[in-house]
C-alpha positions as CSV (number, residue, x, y, z in Angstrom):
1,X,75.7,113.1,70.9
2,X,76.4,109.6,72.3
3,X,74.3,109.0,75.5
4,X,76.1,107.1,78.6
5,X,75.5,102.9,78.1
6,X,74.2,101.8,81.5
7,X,75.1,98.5,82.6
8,X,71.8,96.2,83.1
9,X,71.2,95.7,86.9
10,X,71.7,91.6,86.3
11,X,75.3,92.5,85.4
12,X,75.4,94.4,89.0
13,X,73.6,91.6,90.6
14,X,75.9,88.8,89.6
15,X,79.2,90.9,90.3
16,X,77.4,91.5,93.7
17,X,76.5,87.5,94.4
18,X,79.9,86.8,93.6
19,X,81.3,89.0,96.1
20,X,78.9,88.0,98.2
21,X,79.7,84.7,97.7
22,X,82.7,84.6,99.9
23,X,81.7,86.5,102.5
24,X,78.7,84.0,102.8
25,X,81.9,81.6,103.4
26,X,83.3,84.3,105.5
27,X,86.4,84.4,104.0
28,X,86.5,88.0,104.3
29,X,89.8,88.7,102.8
30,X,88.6,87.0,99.5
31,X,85.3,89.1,99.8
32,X,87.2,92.2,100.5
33,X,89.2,92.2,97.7
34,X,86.2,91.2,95.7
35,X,84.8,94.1,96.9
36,X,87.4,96.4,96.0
37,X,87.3,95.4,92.6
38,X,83.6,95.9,92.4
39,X,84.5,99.9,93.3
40,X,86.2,100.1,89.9
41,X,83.5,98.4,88.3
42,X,80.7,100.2,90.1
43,X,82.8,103.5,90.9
44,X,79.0,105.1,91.8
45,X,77.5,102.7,93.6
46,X,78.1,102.9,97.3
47,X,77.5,99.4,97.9
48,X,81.0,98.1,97.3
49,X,82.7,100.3,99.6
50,X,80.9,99.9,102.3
51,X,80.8,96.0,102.1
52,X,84.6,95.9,101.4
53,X,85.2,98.0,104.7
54,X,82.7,96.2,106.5
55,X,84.9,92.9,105.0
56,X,88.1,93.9,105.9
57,X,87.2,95.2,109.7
58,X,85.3,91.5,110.3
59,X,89.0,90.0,108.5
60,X,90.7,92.1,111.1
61,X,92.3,94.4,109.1
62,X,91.6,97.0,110.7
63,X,94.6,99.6,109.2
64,X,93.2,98.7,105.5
65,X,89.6,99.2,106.3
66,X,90.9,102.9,107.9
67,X,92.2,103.4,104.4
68,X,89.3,102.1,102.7
């Protein structure tokens, strides 16, 4: 039986910077979406949804991060 690959936590980290990249910048549209994709990527890691929520309430959208 094949065991489950984890992803080595530099992989994570860099994904992470990069997000956090742009909302360094705050351009917290960029770093939302950023986020979002990081959810797919990380689907059990809670970390990107609460930053991309967190992102899209300080980009002031407010009816996407209700939907988040």
């Amino acid at each position: 039986m094949a065991s489950k690959i984890e992803q080595p936590d530099i992989v994570k980290e860099d994904a992470f910077k990069w997000a956090r990249s742009a909302m360094g910048s705050g351009d917290w549209r960029t770093a939302a979406d950023r986020w979002l994709v990081l959810r797919s990527a990380f689907p059990d890691n809670p970390q990107p949804y609460f930053q991309a929520t967190l992102c899209l309430i300080r980009g002031k959208q407010l009816d996407a991060a209700k939907d988040a």
